[in-house]
FIKOLZA-1660 file (N, C-alpha, C; in steps of 0.1 Angstrom, whole numbers, plus 5000, padded with zeros to 4 digits):
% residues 111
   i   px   py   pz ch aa at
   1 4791 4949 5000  A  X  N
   1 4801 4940 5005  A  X CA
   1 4815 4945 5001  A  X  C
   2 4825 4944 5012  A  X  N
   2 4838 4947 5006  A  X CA
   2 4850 4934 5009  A  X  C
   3 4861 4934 5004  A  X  N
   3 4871 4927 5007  A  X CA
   3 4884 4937 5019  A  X  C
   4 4889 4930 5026  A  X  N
   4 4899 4942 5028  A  X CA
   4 4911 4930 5027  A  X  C
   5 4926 4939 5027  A  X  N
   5 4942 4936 5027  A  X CA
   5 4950 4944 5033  A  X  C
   6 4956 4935 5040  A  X  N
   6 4966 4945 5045  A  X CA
   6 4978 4942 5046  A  X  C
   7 4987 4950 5046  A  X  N
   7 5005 4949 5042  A  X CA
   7 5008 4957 5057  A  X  C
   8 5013 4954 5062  A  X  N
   8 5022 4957 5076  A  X CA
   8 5038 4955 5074  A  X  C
   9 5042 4965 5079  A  X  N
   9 5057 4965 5081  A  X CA
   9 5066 4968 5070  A  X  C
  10 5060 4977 5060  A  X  N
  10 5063 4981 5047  A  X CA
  10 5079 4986 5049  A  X  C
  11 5088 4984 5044  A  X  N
  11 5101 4994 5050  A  X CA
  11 5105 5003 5040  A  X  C
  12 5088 5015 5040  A  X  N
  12 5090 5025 5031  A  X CA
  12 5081 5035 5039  A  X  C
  13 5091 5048 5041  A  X  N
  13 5077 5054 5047  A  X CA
  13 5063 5057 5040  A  X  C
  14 5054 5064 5051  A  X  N
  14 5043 5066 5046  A  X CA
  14 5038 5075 5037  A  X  C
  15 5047 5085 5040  A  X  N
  15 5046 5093 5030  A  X CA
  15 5046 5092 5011  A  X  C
  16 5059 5080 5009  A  X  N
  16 5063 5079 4997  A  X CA
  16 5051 5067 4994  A  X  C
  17 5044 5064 5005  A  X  N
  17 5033 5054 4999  A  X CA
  17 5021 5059 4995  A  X  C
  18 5020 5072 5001  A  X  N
  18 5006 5078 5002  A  X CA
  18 5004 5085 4984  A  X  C
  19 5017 5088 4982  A  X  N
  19 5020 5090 4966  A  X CA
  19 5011 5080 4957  A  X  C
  20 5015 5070 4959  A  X  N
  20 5009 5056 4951  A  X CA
  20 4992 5055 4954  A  X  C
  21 4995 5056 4969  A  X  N
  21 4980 5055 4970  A  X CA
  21 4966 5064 4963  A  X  C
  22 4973 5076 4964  A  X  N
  22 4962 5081 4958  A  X CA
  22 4963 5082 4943  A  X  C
  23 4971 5076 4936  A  X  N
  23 4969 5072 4923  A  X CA
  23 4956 5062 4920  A  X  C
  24 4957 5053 4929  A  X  N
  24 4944 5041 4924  A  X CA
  24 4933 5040 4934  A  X  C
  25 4932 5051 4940  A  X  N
  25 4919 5048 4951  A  X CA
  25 4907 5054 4939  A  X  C
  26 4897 5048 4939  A  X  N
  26 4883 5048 4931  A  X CA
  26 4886 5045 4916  A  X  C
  27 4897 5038 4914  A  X  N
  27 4896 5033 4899  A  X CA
  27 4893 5017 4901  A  X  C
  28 4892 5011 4888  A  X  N
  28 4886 4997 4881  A  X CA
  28 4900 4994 4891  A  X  C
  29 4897 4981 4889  A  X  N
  29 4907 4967 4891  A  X CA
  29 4919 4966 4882  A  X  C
  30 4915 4965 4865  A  X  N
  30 4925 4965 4855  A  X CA
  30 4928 4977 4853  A  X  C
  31 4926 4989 4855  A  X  N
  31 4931 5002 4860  A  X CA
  31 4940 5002 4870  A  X  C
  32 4935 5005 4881  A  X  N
  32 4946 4998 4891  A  X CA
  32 4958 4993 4887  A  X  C
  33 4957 4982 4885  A  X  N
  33 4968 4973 4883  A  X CA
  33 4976 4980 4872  A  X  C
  34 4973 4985 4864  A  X  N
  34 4981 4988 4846  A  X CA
  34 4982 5005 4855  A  X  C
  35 4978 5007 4865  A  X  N
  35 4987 5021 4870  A  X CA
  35 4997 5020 4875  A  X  C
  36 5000 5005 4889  A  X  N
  36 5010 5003 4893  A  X CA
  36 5019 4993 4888  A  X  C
  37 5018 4989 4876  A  X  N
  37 5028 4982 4871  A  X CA
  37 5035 4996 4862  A  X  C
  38 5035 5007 4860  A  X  N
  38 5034 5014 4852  A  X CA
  38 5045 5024 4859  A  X  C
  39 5039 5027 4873  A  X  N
  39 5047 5036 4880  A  X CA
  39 5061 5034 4883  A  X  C
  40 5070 5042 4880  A  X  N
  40 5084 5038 4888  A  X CA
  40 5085 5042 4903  A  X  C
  41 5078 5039 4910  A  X  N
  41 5079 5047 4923  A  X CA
  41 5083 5028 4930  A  X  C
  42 5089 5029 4943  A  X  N
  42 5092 5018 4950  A  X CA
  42 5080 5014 4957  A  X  C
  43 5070 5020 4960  A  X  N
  43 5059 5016 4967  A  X CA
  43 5049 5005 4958  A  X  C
  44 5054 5010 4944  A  X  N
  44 5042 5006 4936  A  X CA
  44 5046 4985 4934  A  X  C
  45 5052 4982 4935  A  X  N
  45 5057 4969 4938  A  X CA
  45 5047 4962 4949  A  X  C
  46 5050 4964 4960  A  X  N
  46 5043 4960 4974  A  X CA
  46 5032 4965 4971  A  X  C
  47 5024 4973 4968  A  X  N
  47 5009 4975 4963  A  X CA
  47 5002 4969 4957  A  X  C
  48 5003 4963 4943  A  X  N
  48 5007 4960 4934  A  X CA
  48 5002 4942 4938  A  X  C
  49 5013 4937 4947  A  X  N
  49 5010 4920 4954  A  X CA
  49 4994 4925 4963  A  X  C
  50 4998 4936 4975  A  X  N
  50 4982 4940 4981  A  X CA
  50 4971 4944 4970  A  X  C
  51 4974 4948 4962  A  X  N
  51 4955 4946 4950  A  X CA
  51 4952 4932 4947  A  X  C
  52 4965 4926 4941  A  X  N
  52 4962 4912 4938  A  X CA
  52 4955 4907 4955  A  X  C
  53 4960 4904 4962  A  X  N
  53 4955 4902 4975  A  X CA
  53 4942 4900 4981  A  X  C
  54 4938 4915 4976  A  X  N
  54 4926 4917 4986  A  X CA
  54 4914 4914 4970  A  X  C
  55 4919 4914 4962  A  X  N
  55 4914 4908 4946  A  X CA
  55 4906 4894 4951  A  X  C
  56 4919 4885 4951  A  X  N
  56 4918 4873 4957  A  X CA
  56 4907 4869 4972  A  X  C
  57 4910 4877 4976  A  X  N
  57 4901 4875 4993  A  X CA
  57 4889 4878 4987  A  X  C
  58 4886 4889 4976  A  X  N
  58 4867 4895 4974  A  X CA
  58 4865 4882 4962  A  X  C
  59 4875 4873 4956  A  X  N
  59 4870 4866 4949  A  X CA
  59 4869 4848 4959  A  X  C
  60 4875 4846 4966  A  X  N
  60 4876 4835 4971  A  X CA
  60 4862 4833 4987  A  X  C
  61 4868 4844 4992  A  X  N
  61 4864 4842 5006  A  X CA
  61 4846 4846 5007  A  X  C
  62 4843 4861 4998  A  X  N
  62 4828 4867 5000  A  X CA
  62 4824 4867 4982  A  X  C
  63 4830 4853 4974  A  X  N
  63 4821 4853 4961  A  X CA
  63 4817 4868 4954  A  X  C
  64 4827 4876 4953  A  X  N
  64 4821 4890 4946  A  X CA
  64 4827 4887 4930  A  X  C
  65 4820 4893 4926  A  X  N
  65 4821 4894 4905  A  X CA
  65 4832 4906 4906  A  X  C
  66 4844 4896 4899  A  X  N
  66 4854 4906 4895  A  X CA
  66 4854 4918 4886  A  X  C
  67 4846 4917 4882  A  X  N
  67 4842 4924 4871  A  X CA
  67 4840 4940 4874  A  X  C
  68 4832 4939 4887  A  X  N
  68 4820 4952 4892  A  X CA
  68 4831 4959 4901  A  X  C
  69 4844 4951 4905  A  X  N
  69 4855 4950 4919  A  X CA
  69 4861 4969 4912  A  X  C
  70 4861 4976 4924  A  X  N
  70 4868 4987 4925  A  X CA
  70 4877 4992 4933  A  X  C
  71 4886 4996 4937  A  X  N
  71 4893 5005 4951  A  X CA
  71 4884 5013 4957  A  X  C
  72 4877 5008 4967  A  X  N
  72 4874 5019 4977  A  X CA
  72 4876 5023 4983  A  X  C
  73 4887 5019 4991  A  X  N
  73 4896 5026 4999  A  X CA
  73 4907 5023 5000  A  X  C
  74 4922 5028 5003  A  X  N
  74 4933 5029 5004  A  X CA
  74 4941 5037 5013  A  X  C
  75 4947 5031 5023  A  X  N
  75 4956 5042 5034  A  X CA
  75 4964 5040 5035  A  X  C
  76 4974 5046 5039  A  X  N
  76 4994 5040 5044  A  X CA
  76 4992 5047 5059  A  X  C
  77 4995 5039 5073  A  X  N
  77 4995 5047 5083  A  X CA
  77 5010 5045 5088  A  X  C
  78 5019 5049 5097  A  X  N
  78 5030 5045 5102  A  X CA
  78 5030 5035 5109  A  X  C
  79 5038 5028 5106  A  X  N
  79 5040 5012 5115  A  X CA
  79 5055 5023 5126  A  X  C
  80 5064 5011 5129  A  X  N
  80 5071 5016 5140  A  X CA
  80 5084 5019 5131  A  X  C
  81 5091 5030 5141  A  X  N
  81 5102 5036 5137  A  X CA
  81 5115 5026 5140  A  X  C
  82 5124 5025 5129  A  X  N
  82 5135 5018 5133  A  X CA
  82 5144 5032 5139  A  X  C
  83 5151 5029 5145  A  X  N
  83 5159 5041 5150  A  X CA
  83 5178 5036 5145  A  X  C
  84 5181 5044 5141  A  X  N
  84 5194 5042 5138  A  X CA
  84 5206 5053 5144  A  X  C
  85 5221 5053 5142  A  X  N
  85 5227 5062 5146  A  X CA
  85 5242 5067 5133  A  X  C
  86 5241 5078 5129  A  X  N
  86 5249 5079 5121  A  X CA
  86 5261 5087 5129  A  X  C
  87 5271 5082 5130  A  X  N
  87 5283 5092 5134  A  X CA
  87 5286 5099 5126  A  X  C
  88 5289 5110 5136  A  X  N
  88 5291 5127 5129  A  X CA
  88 5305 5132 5137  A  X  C
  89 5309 5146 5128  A  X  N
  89 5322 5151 5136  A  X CA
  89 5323 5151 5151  A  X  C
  90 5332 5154 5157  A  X  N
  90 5341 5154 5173  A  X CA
  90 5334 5144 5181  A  X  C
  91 5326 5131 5175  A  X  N
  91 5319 5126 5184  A  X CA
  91 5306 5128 5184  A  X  C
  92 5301 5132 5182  A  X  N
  92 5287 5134 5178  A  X CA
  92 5280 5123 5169  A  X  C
  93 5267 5123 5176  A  X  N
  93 5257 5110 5171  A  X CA
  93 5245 5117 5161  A  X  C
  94 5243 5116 5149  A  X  N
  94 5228 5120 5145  A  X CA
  94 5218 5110 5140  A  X  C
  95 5206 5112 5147  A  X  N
  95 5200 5100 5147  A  X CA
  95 5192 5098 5129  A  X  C
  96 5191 5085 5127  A  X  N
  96 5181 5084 5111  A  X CA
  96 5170 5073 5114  A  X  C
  97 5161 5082 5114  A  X  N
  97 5145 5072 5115  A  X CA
  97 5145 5064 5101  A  X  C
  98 5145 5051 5103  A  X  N
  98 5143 5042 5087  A  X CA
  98 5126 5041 5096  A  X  C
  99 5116 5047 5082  A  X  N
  99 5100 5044 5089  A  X CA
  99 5096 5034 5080  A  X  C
 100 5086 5027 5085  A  X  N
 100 5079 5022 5080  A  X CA
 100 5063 5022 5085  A  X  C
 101 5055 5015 5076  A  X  N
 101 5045 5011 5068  A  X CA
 101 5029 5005 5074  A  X  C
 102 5020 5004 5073  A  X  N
 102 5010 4998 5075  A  X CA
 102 5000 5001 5066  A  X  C
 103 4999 4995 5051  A  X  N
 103 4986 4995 5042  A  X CA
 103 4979 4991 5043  A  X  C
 104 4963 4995 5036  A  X  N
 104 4951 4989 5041  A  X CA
 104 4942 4992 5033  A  X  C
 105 4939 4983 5022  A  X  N
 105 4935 4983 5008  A  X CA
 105 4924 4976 5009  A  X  C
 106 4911 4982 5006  A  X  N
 106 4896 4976 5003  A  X CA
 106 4891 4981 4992  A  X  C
 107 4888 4967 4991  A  X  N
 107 4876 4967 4977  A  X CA
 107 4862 4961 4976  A  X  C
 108 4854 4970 4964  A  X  N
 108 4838 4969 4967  A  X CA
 108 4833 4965 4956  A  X  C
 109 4823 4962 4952  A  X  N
 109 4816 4959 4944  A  X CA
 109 4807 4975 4937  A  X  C
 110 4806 4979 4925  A  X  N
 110 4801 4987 4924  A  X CA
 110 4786 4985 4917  A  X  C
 111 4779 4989 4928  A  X  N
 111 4764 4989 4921  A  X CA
 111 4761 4994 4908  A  X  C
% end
């Protein structure tokens, strides 16, 4: 049985999330968590509420023992690009992609 969570529309790219992520994919619960309270990274905040999250959904919704609860999977995919425009010399436009986000945090019970 697993739980899943998802965070959409993160306004951090994927990349600087993918950092985080593979910090806690296949550790405990209280692991987890005492990794991203720990990290200084910006991703680790919004992660951090999705463990609690999908915590909550494998304890509320499908009755799983907190206890046995692990990360078994974690992804950051690209949500949509904001597109922006910075002015540059003689008129010139250079564009700055602000990206963001789509996490997708599940957890299992371990036999």
């Amino acid at each position: 049985m697993e739980a899943r969570a998802h965070l959409r529309y993160v306004r951090i790219s994927p990349r600087k999330v993918q950092i985080v992520c593979d910090l806690i994919r296949g550790k405990s619960i209280p692991q987890a968590t005492a990794i991203l309270m720990t990290t200084p990274k910006a991703a680790s905040e919004p992660l951090l509420k999705l463990l609690k999250s999908a915590v909550a959904n494998a304890e509320n919704n499908h009755n799983m023992d907190l206890e046995k609860l692990y990360v078994s999977e974690i992804f950051a995919n690209p949500g949509p690009i904001i597109k922006r425009i910075m002015p540059r010399a003689q008129g010139r436009a250079y564009r700055i992609n602000k990206r963001t986000s789509h996490v997708t945090l599940v957890v299992a019970e371990k036999q």
